[in-house]
N, C-alpha and C positions, 0 to 999 in steps of 0.2 A: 526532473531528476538530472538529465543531461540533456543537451543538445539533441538526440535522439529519441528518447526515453519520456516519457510523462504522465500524471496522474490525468484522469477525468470521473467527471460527476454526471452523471445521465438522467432522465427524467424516470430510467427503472430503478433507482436508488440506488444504484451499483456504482462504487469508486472503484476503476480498474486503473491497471499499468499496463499502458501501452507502448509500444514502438511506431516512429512513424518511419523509418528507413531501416529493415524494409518493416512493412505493416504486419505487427503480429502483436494479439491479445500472451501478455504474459504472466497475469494473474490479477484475482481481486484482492483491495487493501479493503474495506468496508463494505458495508449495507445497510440502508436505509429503509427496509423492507416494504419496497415498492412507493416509497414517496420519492419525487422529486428533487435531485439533490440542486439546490442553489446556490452554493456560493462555498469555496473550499480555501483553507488559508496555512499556510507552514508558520510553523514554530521557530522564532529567532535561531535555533542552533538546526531546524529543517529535520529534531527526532519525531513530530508530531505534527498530522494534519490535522484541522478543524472542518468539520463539513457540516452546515445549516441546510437543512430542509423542509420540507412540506409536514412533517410531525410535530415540528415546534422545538426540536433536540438541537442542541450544538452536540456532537459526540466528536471527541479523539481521538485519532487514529494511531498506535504507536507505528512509524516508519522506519525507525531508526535499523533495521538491522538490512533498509535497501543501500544504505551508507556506509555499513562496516564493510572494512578490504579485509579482515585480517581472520573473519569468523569463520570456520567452519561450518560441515552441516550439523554437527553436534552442537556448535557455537550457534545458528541459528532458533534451534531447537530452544534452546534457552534464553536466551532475548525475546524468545514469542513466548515464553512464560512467565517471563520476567513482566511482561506487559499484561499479562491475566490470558492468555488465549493457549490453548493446549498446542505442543508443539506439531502435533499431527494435523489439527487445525491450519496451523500456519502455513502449512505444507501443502497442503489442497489450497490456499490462496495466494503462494508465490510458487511461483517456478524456479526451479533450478537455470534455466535460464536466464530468466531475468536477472536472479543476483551473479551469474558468469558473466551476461552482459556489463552489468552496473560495477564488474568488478576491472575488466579490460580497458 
């Protein structure tokens, strides 16, 4: 995502966003429910990740609202709808953190 900032894929099928300065879990983007995630890939404009694993799924991940500067939290709300996930959803899987970090 940034120089500090970035996705990972884990063997518990959990796609988180992490920080690595300093080190701190700032939410999950997907789940693979408990299979191995192998191999993750962004979408030419970077709104979608691809993540292949141990289930046989390619599933996509909409990201795009770790990229908007201009959304609020009600703007949030709705880009995670807009992508099929309830905005309460999306909310237990980013932090408000995260998107203050990705916004500074």
């Amino acid at each position: 995502l940034d120089e500090s900032t970035l996705l990972t894929g884990s063997s518990d099928g959990l796609i988180r966003v992490v920080g690595i300065m300093p080190n701190k879990l700032y939410g999950l983007v997907g789940d693979h429910d408990n299979f191995p995630v192998e191999l993750m890939r962004w979408s030419h404009d970077k709104s979608l990740v691809a993540s292949i694993s141990h289930d046989n799924l390619v599933r996509f991940w909409d990201v795009s609202y770790l990229h908007d500067e201009d959304e609020d939290e009600e703007g949030e709300g709705a880009a995670a709808e807009e992508a099929g996930m309830p905005a309460d959803e999306a909310a237990d899987h980013t932090s408000p953190a995260l998107l203050a970090h990705l916004r500074s």
